[in-house]
KOLVEX-183281 format. One record per residue (C-alpha): residue number from 0; x, y, z. Coordinates in pm, whole numbers, plus 50000, padded with zeros to 5 digits. Example, Ala and Ser with C-alpha at 12.3 -4.5 7.8 and 13.67 -1.06 7.14 Angstrom:
<pt><k>0</k><x>51230</x><y>49550</y><z>50780</z></pt>
<pt><k>1</k><x>51367</x><y>49894</y><z>50714</z></pt>
***
This chain:
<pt><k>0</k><x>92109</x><y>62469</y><z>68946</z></pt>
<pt><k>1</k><x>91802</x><y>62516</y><z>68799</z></pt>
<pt><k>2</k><x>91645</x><y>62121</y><z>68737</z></pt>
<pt><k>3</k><x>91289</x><y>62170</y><z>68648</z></pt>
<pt><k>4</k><x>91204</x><y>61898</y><z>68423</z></pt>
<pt><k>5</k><x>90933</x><y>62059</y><z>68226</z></pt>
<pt><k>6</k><x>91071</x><y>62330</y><z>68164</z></pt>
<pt><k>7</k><x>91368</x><y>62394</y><z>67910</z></pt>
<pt><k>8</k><x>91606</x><y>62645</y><z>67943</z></pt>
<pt><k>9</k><x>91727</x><y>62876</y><z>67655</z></pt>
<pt><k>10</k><x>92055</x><y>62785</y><z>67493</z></pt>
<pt><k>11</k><x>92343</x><y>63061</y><z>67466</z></pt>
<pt><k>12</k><x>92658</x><y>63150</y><z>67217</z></pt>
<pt><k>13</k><x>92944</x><y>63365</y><z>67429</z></pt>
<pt><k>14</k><x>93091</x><y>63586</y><z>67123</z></pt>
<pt><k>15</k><x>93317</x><y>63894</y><z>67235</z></pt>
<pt><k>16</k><x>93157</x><y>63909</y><z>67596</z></pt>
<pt><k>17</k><x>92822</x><y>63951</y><z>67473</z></pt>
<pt><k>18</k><x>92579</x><y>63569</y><z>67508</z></pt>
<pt><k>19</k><x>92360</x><y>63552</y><z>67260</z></pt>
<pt><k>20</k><x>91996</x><y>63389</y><z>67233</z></pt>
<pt><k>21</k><x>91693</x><y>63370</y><z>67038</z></pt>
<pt><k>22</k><x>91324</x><y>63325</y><z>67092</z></pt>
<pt><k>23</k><x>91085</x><y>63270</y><z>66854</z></pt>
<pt><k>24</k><x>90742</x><y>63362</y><z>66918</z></pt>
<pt><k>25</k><x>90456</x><y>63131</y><z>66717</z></pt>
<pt><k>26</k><x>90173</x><y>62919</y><z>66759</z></pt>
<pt><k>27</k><x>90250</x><y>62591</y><z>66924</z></pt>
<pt><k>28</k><x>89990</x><y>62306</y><z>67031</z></pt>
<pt><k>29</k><x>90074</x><y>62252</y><z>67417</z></pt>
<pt><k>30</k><x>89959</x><y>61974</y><z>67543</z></pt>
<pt><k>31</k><x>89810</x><y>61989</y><z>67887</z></pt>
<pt><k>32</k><x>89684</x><y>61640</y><z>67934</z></pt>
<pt><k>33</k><x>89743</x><y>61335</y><z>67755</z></pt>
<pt><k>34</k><x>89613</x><y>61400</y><z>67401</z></pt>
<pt><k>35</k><x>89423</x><y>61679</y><z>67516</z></pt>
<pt><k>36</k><x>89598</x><y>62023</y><z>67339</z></pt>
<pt><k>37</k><x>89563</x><y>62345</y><z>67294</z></pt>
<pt><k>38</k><x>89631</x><y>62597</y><z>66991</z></pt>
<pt><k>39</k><x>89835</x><y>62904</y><z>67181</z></pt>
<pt><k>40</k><x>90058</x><y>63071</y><z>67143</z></pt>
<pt><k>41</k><x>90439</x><y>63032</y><z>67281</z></pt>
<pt><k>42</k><x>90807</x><y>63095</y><z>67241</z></pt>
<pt><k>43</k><x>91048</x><y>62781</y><z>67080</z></pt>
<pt><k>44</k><x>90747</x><y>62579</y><z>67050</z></pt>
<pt><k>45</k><x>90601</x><y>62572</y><z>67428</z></pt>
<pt><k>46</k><x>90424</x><y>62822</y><z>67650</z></pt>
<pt><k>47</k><x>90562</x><y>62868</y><z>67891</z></pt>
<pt><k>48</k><x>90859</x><y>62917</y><z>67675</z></pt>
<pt><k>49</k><x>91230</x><y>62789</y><z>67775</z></pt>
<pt><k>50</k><x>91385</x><y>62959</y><z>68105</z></pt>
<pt><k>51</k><x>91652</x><y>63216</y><z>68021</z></pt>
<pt><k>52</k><x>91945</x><y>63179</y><z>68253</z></pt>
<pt><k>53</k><x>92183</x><y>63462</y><z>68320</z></pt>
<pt><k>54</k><x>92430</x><y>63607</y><z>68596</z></pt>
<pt><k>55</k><x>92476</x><y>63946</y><z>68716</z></pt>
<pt><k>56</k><x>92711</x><y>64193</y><z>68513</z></pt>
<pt><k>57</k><x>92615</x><y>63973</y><z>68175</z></pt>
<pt><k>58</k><x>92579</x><y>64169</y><z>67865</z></pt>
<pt><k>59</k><x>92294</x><y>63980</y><z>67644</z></pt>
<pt><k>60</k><x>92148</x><y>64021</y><z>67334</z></pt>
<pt><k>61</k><x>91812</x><y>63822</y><z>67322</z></pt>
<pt><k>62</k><x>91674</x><y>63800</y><z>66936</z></pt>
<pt><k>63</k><x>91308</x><y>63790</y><z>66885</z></pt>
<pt><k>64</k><x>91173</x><y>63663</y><z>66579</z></pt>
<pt><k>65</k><x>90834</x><y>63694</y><z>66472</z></pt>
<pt><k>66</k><x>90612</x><y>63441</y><z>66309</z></pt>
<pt><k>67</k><x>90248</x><y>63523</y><z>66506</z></pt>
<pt><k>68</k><x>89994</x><y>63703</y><z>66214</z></pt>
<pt><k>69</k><x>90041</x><y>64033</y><z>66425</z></pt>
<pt><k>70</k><x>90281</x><y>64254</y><z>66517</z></pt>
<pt><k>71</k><x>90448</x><y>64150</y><z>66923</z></pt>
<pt><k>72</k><x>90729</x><y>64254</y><z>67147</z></pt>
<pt><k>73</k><x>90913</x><y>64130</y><z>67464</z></pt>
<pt><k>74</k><x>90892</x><y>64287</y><z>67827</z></pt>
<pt><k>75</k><x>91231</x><y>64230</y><z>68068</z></pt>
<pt><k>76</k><x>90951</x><y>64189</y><z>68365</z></pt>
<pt><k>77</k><x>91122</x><y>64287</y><z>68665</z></pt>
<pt><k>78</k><x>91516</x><y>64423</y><z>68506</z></pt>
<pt><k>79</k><x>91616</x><y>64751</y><z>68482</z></pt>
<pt><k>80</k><x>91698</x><y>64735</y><z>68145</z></pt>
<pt><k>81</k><x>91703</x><y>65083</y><z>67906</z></pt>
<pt><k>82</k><x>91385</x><y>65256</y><z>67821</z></pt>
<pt><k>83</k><x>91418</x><y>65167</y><z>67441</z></pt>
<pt><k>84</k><x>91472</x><y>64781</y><z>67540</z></pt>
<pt><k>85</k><x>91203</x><y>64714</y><z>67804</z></pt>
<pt><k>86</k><x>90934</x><y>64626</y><z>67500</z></pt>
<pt><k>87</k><x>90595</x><y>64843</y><z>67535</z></pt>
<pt><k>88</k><x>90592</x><y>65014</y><z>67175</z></pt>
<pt><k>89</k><x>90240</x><y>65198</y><z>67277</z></pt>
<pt><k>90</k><x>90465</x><y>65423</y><z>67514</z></pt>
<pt><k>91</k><x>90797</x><y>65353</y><z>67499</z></pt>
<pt><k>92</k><x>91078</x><y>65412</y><z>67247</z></pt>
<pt><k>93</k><x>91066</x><y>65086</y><z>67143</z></pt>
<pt><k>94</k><x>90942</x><y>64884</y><z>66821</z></pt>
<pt><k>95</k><x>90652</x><y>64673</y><z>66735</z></pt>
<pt><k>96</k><x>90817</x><y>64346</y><z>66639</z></pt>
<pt><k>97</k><x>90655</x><y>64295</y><z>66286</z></pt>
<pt><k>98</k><x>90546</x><y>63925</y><z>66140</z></pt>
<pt><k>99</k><x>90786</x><y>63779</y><z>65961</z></pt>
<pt><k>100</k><x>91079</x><y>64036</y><z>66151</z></pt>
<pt><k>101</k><x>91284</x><y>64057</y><z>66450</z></pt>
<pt><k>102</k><x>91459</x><y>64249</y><z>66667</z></pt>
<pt><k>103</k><x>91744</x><y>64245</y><z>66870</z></pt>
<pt><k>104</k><x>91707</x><y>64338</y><z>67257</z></pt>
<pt><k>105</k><x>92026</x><y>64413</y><z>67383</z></pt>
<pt><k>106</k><x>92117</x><y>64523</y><z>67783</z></pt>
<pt><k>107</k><x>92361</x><y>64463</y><z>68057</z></pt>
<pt><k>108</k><x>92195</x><y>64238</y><z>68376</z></pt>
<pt><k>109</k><x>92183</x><y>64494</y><z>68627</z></pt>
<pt><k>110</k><x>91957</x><y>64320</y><z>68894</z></pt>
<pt><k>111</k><x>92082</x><y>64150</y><z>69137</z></pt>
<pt><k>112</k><x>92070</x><y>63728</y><z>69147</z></pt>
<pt><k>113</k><x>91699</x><y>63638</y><z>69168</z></pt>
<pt><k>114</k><x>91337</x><y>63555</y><z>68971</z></pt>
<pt><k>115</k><x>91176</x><y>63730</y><z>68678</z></pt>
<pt><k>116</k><x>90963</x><y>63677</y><z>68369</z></pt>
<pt><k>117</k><x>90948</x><y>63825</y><z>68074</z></pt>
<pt><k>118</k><x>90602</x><y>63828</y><z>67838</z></pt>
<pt><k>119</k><x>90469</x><y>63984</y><z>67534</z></pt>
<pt><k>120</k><x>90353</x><y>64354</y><z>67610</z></pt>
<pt><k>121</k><x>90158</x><y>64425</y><z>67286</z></pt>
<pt><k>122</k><x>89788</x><y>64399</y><z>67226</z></pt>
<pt><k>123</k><x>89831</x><y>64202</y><z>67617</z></pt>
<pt><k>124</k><x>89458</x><y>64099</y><z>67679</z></pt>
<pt><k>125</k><x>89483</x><y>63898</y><z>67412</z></pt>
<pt><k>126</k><x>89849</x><y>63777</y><z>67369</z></pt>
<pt><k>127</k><x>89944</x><y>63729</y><z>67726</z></pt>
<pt><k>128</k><x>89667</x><y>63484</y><z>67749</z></pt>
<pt><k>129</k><x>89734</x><y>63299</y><z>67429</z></pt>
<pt><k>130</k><x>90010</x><y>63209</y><z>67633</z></pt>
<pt><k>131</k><x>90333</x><y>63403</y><z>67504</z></pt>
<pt><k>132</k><x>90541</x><y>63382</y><z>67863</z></pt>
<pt><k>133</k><x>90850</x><y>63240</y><z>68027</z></pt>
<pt><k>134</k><x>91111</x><y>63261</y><z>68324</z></pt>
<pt><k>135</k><x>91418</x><y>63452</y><z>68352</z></pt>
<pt><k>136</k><x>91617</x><y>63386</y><z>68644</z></pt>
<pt><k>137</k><x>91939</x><y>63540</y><z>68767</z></pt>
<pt><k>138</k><x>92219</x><y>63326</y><z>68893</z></pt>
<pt><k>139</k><x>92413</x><y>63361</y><z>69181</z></pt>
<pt><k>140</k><x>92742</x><y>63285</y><z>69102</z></pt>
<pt><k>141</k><x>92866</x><y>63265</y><z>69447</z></pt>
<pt><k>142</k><x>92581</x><y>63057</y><z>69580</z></pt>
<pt><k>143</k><x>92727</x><y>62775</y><z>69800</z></pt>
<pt><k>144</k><x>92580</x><y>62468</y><z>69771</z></pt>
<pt><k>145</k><x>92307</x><y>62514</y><z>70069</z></pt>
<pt><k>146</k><x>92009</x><y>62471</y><z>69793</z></pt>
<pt><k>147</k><x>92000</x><y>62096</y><z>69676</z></pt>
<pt><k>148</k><x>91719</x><y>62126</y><z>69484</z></pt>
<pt><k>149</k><x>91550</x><y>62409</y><z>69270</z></pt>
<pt><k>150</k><x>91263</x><y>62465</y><z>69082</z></pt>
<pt><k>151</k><x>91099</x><y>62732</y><z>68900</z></pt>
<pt><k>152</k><x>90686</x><y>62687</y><z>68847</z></pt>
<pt><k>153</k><x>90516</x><y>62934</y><z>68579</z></pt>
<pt><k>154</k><x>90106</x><y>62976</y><z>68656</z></pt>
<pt><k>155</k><x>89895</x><y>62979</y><z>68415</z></pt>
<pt><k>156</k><x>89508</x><y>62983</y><z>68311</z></pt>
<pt><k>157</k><x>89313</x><y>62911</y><z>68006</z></pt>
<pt><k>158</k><x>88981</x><y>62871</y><z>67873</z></pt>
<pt><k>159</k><x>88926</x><y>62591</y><z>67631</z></pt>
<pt><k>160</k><x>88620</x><y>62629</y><z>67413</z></pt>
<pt><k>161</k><x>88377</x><y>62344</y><z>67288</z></pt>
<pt><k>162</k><x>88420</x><y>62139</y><z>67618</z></pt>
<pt><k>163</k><x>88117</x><y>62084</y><z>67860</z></pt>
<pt><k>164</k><x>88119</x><y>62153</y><z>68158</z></pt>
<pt><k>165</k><x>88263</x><y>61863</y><z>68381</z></pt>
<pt><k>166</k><x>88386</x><y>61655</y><z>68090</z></pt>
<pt><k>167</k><x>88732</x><y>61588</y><z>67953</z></pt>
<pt><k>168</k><x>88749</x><y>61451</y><z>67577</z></pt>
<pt><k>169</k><x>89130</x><y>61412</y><z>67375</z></pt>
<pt><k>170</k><x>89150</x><y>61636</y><z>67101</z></pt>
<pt><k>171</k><x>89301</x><y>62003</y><z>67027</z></pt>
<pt><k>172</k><x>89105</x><y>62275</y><z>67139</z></pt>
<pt><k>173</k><x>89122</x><y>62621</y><z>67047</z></pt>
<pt><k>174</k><x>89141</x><y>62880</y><z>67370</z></pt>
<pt><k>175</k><x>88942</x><y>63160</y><z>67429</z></pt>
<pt><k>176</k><x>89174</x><y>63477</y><z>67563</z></pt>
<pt><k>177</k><x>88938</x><y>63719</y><z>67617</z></pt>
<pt><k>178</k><x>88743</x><y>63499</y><z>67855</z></pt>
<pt><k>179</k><x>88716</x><y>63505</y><z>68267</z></pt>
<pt><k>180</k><x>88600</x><y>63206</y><z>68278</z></pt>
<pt><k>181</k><x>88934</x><y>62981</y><z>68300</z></pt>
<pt><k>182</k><x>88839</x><y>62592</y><z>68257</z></pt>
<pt><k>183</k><x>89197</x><y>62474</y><z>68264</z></pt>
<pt><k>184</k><x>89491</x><y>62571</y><z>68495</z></pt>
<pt><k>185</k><x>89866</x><y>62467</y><z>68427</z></pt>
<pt><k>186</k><x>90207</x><y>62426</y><z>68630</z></pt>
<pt><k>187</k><x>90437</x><y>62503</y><z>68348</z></pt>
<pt><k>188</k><x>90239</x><y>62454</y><z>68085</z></pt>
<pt><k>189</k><x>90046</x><y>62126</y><z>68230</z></pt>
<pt><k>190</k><x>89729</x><y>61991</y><z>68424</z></pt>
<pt><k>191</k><x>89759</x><y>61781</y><z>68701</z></pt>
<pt><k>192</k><x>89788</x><y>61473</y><z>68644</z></pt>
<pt><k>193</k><x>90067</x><y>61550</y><z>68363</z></pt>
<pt><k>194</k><x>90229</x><y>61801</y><z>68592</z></pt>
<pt><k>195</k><x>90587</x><y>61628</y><z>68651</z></pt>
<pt><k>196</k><x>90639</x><y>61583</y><z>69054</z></pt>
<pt><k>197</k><x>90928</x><y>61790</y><z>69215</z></pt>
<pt><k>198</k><x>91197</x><y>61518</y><z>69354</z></pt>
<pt><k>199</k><x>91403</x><y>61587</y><z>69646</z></pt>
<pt><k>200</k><x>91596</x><y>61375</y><z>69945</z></pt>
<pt><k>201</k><x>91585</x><y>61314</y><z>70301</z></pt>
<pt><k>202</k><x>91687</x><y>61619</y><z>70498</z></pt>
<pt><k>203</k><x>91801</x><y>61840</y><z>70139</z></pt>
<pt><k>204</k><x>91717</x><y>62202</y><z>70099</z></pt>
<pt><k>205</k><x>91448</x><y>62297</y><z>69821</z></pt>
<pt><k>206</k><x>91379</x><y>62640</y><z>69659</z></pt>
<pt><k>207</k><x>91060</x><y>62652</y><z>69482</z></pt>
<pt><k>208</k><x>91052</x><y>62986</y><z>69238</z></pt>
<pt><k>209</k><x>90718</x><y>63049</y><z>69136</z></pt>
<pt><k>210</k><x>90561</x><y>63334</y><z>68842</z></pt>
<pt><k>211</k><x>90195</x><y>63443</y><z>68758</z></pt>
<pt><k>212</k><x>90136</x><y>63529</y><z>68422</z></pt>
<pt><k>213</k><x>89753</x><y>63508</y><z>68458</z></pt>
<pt><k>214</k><x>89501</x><y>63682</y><z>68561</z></pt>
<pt><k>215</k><x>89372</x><y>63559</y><z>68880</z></pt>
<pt><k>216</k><x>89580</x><y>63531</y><z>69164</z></pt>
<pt><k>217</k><x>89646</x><y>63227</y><z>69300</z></pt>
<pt><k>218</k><x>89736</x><y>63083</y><z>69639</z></pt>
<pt><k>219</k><x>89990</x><y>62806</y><z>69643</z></pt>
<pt><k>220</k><x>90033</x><y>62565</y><z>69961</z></pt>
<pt><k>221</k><x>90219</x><y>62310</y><z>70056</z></pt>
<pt><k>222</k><x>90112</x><y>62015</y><z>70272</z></pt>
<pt><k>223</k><x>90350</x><y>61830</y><z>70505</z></pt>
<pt><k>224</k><x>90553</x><y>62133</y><z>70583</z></pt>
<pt><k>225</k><x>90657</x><y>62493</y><z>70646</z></pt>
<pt><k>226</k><x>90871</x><y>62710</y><z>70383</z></pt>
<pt><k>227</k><x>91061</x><y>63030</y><z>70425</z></pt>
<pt><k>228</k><x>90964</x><y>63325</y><z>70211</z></pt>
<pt><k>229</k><x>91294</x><y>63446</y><z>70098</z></pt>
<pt><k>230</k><x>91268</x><y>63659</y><z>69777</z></pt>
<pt><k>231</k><x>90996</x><y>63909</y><z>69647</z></pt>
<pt><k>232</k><x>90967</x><y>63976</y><z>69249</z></pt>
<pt><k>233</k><x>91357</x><y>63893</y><z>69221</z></pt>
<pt><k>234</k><x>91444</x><y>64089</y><z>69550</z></pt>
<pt><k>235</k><x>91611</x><y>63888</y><z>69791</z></pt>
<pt><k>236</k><x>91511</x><y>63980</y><z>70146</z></pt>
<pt><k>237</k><x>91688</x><y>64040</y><z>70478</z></pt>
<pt><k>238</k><x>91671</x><y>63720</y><z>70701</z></pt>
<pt><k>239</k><x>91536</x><y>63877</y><z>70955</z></pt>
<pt><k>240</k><x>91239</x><y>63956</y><z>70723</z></pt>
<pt><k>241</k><x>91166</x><y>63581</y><z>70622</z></pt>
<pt><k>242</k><x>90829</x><y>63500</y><z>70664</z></pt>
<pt><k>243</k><x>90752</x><y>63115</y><z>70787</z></pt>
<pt><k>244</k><x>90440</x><y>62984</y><z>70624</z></pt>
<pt><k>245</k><x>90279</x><y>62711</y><z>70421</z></pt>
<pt><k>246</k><x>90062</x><y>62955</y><z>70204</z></pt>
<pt><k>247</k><x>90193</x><y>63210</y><z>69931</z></pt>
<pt><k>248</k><x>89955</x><y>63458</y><z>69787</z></pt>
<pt><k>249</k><x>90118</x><y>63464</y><z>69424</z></pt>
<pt><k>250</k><x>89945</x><y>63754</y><z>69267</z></pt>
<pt><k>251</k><x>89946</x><y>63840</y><z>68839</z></pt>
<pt><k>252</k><x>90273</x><y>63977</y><z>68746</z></pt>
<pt><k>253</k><x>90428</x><y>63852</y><z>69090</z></pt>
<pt><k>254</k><x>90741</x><y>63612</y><z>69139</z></pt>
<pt><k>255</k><x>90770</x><y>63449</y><z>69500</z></pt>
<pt><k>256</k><x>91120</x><y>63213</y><z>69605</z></pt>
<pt><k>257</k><x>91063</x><y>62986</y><z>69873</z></pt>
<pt><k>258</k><x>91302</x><y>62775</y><z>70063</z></pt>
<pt><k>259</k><x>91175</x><y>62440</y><z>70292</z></pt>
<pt><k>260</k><x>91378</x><y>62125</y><z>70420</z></pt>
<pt><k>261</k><x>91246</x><y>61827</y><z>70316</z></pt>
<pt><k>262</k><x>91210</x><y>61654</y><z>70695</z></pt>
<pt><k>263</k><x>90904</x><y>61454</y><z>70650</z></pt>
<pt><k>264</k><x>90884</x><y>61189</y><z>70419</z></pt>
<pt><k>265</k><x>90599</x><y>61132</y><z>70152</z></pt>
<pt><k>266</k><x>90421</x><y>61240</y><z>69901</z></pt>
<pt><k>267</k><x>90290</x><y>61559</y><z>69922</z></pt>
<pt><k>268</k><x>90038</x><y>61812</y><z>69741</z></pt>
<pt><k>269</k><x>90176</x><y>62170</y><z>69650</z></pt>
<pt><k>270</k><x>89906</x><y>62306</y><z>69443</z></pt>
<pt><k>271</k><x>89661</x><y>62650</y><z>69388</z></pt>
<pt><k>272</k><x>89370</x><y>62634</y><z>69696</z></pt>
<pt><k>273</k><x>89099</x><y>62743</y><z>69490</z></pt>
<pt><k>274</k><x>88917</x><y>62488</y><z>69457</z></pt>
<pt><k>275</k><x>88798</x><y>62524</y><z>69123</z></pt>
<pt><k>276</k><x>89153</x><y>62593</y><z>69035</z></pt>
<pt><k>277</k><x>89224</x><y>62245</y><z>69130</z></pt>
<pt><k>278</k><x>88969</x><y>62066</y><z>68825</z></pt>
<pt><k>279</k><x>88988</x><y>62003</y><z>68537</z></pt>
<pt><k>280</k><x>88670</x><y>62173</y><z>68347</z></pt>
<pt><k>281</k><x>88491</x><y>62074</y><z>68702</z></pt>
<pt><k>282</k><x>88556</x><y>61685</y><z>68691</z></pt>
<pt><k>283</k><x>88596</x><y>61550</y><z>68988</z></pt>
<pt><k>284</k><x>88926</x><y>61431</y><z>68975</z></pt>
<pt><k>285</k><x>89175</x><y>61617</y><z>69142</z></pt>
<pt><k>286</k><x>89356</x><y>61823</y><z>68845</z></pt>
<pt><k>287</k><x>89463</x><y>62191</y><z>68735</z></pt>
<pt><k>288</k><x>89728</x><y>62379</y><z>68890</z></pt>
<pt><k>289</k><x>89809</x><y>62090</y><z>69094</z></pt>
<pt><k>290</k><x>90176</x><y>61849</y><z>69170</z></pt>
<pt><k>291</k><x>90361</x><y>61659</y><z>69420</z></pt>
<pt><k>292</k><x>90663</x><y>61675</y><z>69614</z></pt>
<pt><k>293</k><x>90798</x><y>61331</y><z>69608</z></pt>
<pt><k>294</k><x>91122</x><y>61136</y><z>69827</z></pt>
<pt><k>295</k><x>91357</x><y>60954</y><z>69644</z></pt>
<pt><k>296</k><x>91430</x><y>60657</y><z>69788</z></pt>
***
């Protein structure tokens, strides 16, 4: 079970074994604080856009439409899908998705269950940072019910442009996508404090899937306890190979799954440890790329 709250996941038809799904890539206006947006640009009317949720042997057919004012296409980041489907048209056999067009992407899941993306891979510098992203996970079907609770985080940087430095003011704000100088930095889409807290139990099992589509790397931790490594860019490893830490080094283009029990009662940070990575536009306030594991009672 995927149950991230801020994140929606894409909605399938089943017709003649084939499921069936569409994306629509546009500008939205994402909001990453209260009444503080952003013009980018998304899929379905968010960025990230909605999780696509699939199982092993599935034969999908994922329609793109267009309605950006250039041309775009769709990388499978992470699937071995065929050479004509995997969406770079400056190389590969593959079309530029026109405005006002579409395409069909058709291919057979071939990975085994785990975490991927997929992104734009046309004219990237400057529509990967506008924000055209989103999650595409691969079910287990015979997972047994050892993970109570599972979440999948997308990374993200922008830079907002007309703010000063170390001041926050409510109103949409055009982003900057050629810029290395990130202001803002977002857990699916959001700045802390509007990042929605991860909820688990007493003693319950948590897997935490997280993506970078950005271009810094960024170093997640987690106070209050340890978490297995289990899973590299949608590779599951051996147990012997788990790695016990509190610290993942999620680098652009990377997808990490980690597993903890939740043994210690509280609330507790999970956030990038950059430190500028944790502001918003340098205020002092703890914000950014920044949320909480919380106990239910």
């Amino acid at each position: 079970m995927i149950i991230t709250p801020d994140i929606n996941t894409l909605p399938s038809i089943t017709k003649n074994g084939i499921k069936y799904f569409e994306l629509v890539a546009e500008p939205v206006k994402q909001e990453l604080l209260p009444n503080l947006f952003i013009n980018a640009w998304g899929y379905n009317g968010s960025t990230p856009g909605p999780t696509i949720l699939v199982y092993p042997g599935d034969i999908v057919n994922i329609r793109v439409y267009n309605n950006l004012p250039e041309p775009t296409s769709i990388h499978w980041h992470g699937l071995d899908v065929p050479n004509n489907m995997d969406g770079v048209p400056d190389v590969e056999p593959t079309p530029k998705i026109q405005p006002g067009s579409y395409f069909d992407y058709r291919f057979n899941i071939v990975n085994p269950p785990g975490t991927h993306m997929y992104h734009t891979h046309f004219n990237n510098s400057h529509q990967e940072m506008m924000g055209l992203c989103g999650g595409l996970i691969i079910l287990d079907p015979t997972q047994k019910s050892n993970i109570d609770y599972d979440y999948f985080i997308m990374l993200q940087e922008f830079h907002l442009k007309g703010l000063e430095m170390g001041t926050i003011r409510s109103g949409l704000y055009d982003i900057e996508p050629m810029s290395h100088d990130f202001n803002f930095f977002t857990m699916n889409g959001r700045s802390f404090p509007f990042t929605t807290s991860m909820t688990t139990s007493l003693n319950s099992i948590v897997r935490i899937r997280l993506g970078n589509i950005s271009m810094n790397a960024h170093p997640i931790h987690l106070h209050g306890h340890q978490f297995l490594v289990v899973a590299s860019d949608g590779n599951s490893m051996s147990y012997n190979n788990y790695l016990l830490k509190n610290t993942i080094h999620v680098a652009p283009g990377e997808t990490w799954d980690v597993i903890f029990k939740s043994d210690n009662p509280g609330i507790w940070p999970f956030h990038c440890h950059i430190a500028h990575h944790m502001s918003n536009n340098m205020t002092k306030s703890t914000g950014g790329m920044f949320t909480t594991i919380k106990y239910e009672d």
